[in-house]
C-alpha positions in Angstrom: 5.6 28.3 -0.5 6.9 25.6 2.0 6.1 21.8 1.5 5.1 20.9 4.9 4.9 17.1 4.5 2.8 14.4 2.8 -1.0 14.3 4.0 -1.7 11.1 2.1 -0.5 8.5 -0.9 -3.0 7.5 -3.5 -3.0 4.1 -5.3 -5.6 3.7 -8.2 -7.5 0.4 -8.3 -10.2 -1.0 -10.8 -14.1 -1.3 -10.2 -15.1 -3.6 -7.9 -11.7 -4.4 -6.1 -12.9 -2.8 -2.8 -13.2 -6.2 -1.0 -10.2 -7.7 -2.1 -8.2 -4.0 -1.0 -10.3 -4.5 2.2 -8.8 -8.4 2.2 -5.0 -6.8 1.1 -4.4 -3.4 3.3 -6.5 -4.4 6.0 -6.5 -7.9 7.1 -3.3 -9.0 6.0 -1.2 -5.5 6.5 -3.4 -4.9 9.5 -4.5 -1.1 8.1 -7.5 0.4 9.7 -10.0 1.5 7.5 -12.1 4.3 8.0 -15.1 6.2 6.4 -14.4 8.5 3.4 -15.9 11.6 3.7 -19.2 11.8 2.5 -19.1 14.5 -0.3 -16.8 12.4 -2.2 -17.2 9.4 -4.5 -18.2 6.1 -2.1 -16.6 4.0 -4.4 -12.4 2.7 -3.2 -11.5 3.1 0.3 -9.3 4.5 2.4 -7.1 2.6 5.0 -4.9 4.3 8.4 -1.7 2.9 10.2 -0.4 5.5 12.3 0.6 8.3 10.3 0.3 6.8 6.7 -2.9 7.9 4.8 -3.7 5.6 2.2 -6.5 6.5 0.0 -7.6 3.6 -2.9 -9.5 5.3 -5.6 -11.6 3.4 -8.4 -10.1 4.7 -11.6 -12.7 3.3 -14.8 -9.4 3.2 -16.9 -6.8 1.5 -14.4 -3.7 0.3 -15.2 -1.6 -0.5 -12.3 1.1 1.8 -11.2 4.2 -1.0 -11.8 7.1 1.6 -11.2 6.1 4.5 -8.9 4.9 3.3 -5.5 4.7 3.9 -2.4 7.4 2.8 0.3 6.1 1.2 3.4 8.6 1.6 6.9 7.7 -1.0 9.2 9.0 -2.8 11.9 10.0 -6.2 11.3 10.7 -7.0 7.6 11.1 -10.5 7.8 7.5 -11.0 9.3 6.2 -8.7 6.6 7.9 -10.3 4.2 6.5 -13.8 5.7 2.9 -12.9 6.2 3.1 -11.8 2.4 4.8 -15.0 1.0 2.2 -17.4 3.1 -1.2 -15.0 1.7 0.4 -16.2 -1.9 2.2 -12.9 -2.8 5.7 -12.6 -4.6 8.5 -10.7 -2.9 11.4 -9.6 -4.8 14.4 -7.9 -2.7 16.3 -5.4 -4.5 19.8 -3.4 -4.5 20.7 -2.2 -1.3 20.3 1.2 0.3 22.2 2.5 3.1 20.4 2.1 6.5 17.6 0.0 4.8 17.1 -3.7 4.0 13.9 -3.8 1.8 11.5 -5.6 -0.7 9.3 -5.4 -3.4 5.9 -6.5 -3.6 2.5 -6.1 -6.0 -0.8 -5.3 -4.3 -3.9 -8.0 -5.2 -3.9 -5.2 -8.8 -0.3 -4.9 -9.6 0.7 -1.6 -7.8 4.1 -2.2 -7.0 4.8 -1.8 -3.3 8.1 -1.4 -1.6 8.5 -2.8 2.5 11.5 -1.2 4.5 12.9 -1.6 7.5 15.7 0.5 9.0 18.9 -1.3 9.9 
């Protein structure tokens, strides 16, 4: 068996929290969203920017994921970080990594999000 790559990320999210995902990951990170399939559950959403999949399910029980999370590349980090700051959104930079400058953030739930920018 050979990992090939990631086909998608998956972020849990409570009942009812479609329009404020929809407010979130697609008007102010400027994700596309498209139509789920229509064998599956209608309920979350799913959202597109480039290659990133990002698929927001409606978990009965949710908690929000405040340690693992996914790790958004983008191009200007300052402007993200901006855009987030003004739409009322804490942003909490974090120990270096080589060849990144990067923040932490919390989706309109509390899924923890990390923004990076290569340097």
């Amino acid at each position: 068996m050979k990992i090939l790559g990631l086909d998608h990320v998956q972020l849990a999210i409570p009942a009812g929290g479609e329009e404020k995902a929809r407010a979130f990951y697609g008007d102010l990170l400027g994700m596309t969203e498209v139509p789920k399939p229509e064998t599956l559950s209608q309920s979350g959403c799913w959202f597109e920017s480039g290659p990133l999949h990002l698929h927001l399910g409606v978990d009965p029980d949710f908690l929000p994921a405040t340690k693992a999370h996914p790790a958004f590349l983008v191009d200007d980090l300052e402007l993200s970080k901006v855009g987030l700051l003004a739409a009322g959104f804490a942003v909490n930079d974090d120990k270096p990594v080589p060849g990144y400058v990067r923040f932490f953030t919390s989706d309109p739930f509390g899924n923890r999000l990390e923004f990076m920018q290569k340097t």
